[in-house]
N, C-alpha and C positions, 0 to 999 in steps of 0.2 A: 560410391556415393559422391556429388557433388562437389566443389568446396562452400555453396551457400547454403544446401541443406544439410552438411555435416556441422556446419559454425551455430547453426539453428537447433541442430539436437544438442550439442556442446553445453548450449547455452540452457534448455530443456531440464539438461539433468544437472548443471549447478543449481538453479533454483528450484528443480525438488528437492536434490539430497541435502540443501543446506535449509530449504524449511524445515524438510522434515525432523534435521535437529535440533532446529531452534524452538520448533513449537512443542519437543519433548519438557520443557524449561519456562518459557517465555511468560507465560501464562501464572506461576508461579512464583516470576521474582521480587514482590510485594511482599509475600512470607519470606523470600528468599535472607533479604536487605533486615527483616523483623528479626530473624533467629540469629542475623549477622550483629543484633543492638542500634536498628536503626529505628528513627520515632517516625510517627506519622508524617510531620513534616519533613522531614528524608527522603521517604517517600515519595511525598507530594511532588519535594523537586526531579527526584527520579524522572518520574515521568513528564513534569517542565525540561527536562536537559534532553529527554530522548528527542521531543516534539521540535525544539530548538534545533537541534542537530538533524535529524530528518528534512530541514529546510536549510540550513549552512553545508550540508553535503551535499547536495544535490548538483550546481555550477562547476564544482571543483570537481569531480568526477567526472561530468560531462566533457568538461576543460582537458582531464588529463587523458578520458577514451580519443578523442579529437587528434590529443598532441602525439600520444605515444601509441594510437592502435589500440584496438579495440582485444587484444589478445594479452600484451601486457598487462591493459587495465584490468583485466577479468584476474587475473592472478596477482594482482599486486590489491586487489580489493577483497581477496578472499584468503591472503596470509595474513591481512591486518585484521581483519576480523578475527580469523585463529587467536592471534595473540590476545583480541579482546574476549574470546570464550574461554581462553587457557587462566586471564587473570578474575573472571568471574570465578573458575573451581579453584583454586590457591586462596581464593580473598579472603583472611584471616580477619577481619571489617570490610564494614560498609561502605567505607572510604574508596578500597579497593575496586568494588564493584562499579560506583562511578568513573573509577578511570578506564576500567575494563570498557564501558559505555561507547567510549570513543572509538576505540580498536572496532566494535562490533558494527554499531551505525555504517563503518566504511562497506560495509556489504550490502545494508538493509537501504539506505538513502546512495553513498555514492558510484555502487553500481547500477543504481536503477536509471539512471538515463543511458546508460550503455546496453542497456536489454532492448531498448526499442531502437538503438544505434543498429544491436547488430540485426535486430526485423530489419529496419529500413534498407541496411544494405544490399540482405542477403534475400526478402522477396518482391517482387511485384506487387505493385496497389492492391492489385484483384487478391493475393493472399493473404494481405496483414491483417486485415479482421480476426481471420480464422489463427491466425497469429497468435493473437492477442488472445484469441477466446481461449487455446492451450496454455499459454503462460499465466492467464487466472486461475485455470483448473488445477496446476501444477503449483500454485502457490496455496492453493483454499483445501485441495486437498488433506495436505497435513496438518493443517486446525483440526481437521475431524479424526484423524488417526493418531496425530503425534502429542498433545495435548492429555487422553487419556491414557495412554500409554506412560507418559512419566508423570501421570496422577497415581498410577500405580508402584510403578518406583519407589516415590515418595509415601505414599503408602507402607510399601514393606521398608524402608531404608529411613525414613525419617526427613523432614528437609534439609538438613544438610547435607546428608551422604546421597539421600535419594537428586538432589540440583546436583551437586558436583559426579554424580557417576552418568546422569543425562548429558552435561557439559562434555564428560570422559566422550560418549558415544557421538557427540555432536563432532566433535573434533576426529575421529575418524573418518566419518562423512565428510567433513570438511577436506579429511587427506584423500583422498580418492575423488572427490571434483576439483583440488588443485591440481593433480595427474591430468585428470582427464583435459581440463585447461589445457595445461601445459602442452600435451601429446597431442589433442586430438584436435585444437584450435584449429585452421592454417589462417593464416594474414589475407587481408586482402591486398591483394597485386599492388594496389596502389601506395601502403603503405598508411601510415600516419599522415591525417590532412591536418594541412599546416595552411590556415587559410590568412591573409596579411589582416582582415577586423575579428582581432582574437580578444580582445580584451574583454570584461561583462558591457561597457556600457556600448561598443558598437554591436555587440551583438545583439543588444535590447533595441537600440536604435531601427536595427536591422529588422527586425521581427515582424513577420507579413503582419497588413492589417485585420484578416481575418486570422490569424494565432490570438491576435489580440483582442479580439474581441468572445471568442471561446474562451480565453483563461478571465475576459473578466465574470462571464456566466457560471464559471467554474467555480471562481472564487467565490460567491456569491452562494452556489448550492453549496460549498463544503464549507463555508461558514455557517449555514443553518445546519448543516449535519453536524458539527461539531460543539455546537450551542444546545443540541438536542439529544446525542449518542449517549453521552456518562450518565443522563437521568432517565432514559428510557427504562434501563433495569430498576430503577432506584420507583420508577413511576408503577411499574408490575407488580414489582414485590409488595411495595407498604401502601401505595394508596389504592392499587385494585387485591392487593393481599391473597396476591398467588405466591405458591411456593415454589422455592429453590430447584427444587425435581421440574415442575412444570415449564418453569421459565429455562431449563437447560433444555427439553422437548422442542420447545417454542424455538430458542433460538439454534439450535440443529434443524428444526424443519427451514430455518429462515438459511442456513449455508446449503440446506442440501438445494433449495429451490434456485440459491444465486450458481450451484454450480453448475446446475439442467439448464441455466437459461444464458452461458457463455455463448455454447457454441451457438446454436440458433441464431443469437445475436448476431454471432461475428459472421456468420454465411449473410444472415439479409442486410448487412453492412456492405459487406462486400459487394451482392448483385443491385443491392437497391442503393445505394448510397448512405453517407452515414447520420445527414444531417437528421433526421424523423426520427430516428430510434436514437439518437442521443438526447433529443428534446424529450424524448418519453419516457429517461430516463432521469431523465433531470425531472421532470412531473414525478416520477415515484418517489424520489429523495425527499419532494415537498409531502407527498401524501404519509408517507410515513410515519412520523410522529403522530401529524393530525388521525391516523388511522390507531393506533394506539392509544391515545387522548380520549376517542371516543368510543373505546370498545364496550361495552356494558358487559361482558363476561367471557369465558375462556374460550368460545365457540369464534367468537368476535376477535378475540387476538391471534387465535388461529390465522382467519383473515388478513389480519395487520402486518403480522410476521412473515405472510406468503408474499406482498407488497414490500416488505426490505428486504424479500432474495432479489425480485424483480427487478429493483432499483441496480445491481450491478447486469440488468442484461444488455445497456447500450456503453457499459466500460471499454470492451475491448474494439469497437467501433470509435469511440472518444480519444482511446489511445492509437487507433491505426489514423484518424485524422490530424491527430497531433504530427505524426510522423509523416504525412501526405505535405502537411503545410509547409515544415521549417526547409531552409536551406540543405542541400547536401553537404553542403561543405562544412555545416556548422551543427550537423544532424545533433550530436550528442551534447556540445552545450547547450543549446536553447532547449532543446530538452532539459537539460538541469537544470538554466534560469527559470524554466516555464514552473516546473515543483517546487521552486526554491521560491519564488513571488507565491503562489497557489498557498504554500506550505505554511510560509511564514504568517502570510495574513488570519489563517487558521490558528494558531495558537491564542489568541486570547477568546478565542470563542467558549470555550470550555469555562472561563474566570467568568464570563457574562452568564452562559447557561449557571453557574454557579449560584450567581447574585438574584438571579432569577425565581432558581429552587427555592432560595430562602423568602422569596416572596409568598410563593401560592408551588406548590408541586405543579401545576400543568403549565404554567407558564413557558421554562423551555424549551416543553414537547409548541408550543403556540406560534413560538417566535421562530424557532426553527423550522415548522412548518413556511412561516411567512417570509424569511429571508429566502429559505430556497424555492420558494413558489418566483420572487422577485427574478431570480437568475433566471430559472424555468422561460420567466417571461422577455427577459432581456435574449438569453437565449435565440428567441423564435425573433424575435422583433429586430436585430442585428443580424443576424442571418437571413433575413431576407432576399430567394434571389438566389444565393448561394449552390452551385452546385458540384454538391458534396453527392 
């Protein structure tokens, strides 16, 4: 085998075997934090500190695949995380579990700009779509398998023995993709780039004008998507008063449709370019909500739900274009400034769809509609021209 297609399957089965343990848990640590004595607002900030950190890891990561290679970073991001799955099963409080937060984020935000580090090195334009399209499938996967699996657990064991023996099993996983890391990586020849505008701001500086103009359409859809996400279920359940059962139908038909519609994606990224199917992706983020808003009954949401698998099928085209744009020399930081700007600006959107809810329930499914319709439209209107 190769050394770019061995560093590429490397990479393959760290982010299955380390979903697949995380979403044994993940999905659960809300009761997790509860049975630990933590209140709602605990909680609440829980998930403020992840979403924080998800955009503060992101540069520094990217910064340290750059500095030290993309082989150390892979292993030095996935013993940090260990340590933060080792202090989530020990946490004797809730306290704990927050500091555990940090250890783990290092894998889930600061290796993710070194995933499209090591695509861009190791293939050709013509393959990072299909790239991409694998490394989604490989991450969406274990939502559908690893999720139920430690509902069961939990089930027979209780929450806290049933979290801490999935944590147990995560961490195994975890040891058998640091090996494989370790062993099966090899470096690339050239080593650690070590380029002389290392710091964040020349490398913002730096940043082509079309990255920049893609992350601000970006930013702009996953602002209405995150203004709209936390009340969609909230919108199904109580004001169209579907049940729990139906809405977990729903939203499985809605993974299994994003995960048929990867690859396709990433093949006519590849031959046709990537600009058209990212824009029609960015159109389905905007339809989304609106297509839930207006469903008049469960036939209807059927529909709506088929339109948010949709929405991830010009991702892995968005993310092979990200990687066509930036510098070589600086592949894996501006890949982190590009999620870390993206990321950050997302966090208060969820406080607006908040303020919103308390107005009228459809409201954030409206406004979320209409911020990402905006990007949709900036999108095609700054890419003009463009060939992608």
């Amino acid at each position: 085998m190769s050394n770019p297609n061995r560093n590429v399957v490397v990479l393959a089965a760290s982010l299955f075997g380390l979903a697949l343990g995380e979403e044994l848990w993940q999905a659960y640590v809300p009761a997790y934090l509860t049975a630990l004595g933590a209140s709602g607002l605990a909680v609440g900030l829980y998930g403020s500190l992840k979403d924080l950190l998800d955009s503060l890891y992101q540069y520094p990561g990217g910064w340290l695949a750059d500095r030290v290679g993309r082989r150390i970073a892979l292993v030095t991001f996935t013993a940090t995380a260990m340590a933060g799955y080792a202090l989530y099963a020990i946490a004797p409080a809730w306290p704990a579990v927050f500091a555990g937060l940090f250890g783990v984020m290092a894998w889930k935000a600061g290796a993710f700009p070194t995933t499209f580090a090591v695509i861009g090195d190791s293939l050709p334009p013509g393959r990072r779509g299909l790239a991409f399209s694998v490394q989604s499938i490989l991450v969406r996967v274990p939502r559908v398998v690893g999720a139920p699996l430690g509902g069961l657990l939990i089930a027979g064991l209780g929450i806290l023995l049933g979290i801490r023996v999935a944590l147990v099993i995560t961490l195994v996983l975890a040891s058998v993709v640091l090996g494989v890391q370790y062993f099966g990586y090899q470096s690339d020849r050239r080593g650690p780039i070590r380029s002389p505008s290392g710091n964040l701001r020349a490398v913002l500086s730096s940043m082509p004008a079309s990255l920049v103009r893609l992350l601000t359409a970006d930013c702009l859809v996953r602002i209405g998507e995150g203004i709209a996400t936390s009340f969609i279920v909230l919108f199904v359940l109580q004001t169209r008063h579907v049940s729990p059962e139906t809405y977990g139908l729903l939203y499985a038909a809605q993974q299994a449709v994003a995960i048929a519609s990867y690859l396709p994606g990433g093949r006519v990224a590849d031959r046709s370019g990537r600009r058209s199917i990212v824009a029609l992706t960015f159109l389905f983020f905007a339809a989304f909500p609106m297509a839930v808003r207006l469903a008049p009954n469960e036939a209807a949401l059927v529909g709506a739900f088929v339109i948010g698998g949709l929405k991830e099928i010009g991702e892995p085209a968005r993310k092979a274009l990200i990687v066509d744009l930036v510098p070589d020399n600086q592949r894996a930081r501006m890949v982190g400034l590009y999620y870390a700007m993206r990321n950050g600006l997302v966090v208060p959107a969820g406080l607006i769809g908040g303020l919103l809810w308390q107005r009228a329930p459809h409201l954030p499914l409206e406004a979320g509609c209409l911020v990402s319709a905006v990007g949709a439209i900036v999108f095609l209107a700054t890419t003009r021209g463009e060939r992608w």
